[in-house]
N, C-alpha and C positions, 0 to 999 in steps of 0.2 A: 632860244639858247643856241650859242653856234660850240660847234664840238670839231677839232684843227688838232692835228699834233705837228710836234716841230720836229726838226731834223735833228738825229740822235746825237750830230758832235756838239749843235748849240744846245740841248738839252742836258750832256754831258759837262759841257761848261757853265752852265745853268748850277746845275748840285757843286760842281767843284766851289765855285763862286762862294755860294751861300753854308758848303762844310768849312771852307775859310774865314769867311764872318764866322762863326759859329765861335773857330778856334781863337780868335783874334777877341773875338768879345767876351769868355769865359773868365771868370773869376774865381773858380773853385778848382781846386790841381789835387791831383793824387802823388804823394810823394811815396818812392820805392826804395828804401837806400838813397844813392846818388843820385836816382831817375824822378825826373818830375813830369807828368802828364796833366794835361789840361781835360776836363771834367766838361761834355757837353750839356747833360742832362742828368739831375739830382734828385732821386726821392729819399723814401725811410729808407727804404730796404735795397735800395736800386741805383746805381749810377752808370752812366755809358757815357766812353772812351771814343776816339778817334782808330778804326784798327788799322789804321796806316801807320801809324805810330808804337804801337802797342798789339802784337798778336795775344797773348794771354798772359793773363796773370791770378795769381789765386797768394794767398797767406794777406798776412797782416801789413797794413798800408795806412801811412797817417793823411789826413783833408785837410786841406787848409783853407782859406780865404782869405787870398791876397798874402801879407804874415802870419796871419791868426791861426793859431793853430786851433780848429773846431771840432775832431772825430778822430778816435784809431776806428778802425773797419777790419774785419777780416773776413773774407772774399774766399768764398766755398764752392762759386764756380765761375766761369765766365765763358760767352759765347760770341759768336759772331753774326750779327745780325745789321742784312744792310748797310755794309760799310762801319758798323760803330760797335765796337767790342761793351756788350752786358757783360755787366758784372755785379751775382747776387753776393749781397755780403750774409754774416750768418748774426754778426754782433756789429752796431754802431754805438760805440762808445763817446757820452762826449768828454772833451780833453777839460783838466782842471791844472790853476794853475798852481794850485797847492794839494797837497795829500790830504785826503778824505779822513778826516774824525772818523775815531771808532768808539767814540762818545758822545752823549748828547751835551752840547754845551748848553749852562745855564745864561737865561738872559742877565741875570745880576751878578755875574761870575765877575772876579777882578781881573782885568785887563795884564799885571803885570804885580808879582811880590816887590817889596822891599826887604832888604834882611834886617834883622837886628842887634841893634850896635851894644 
């Protein structure tokens, strides 16, 4: 195994290169209000930011993909780490596109009344 290192400005242009793909190929955005950030990496509990972009953020943020809107989040801390702002949320909520029964509907339930005449 041969073991080389490169010279710190092509190694530097190296990671810029490939945080740019990153940003370019992302599909998942964090909108803030009017502010929309690109999402480089996604778990349950966890997603990180570009912190070039973004030094900190914390409250309530909705996810999308692409239109869709998928999750409200709120984001109880965030750090900086290796270029990419963590961000732990505390709740991931997913979005609905109707309001949540606070009943159990019947499966033989009638779809809609008629009145009577």
């Amino acid at each position: 195994m041969t073991d080389f290192c490169l010279p710190r400005d092509v190694q530097a242009g190296l990671e810029e290169a490939h945080k740019r793909d990153q940003l370019r190929r992302a599909r998942l955005r964090v909108q803030v209000g009017d502010e929309t950030y690109p999402i480089l990496r996604f778990s349950e509990s966890v997603f990180r930011l570009d912190a070039g972009q973004v030094a900190h953020l914390r409250g309530l943020v909705d996810i999308y993909d692409g239109a869709r809107h998928l999750y409200q989040s709120l984001i109880v801390a965030s750090e900086i780490d290796n270029g990419e702002l963590v961000c732990t949320s505390k709740r991931m909520t997913a979005a609905r596109e109707t309001a949540p029964l606070d009943y159990a509907r019947e499966d033989d339930a009638p779809v809609a009344a008629l009145p009577f005449m």
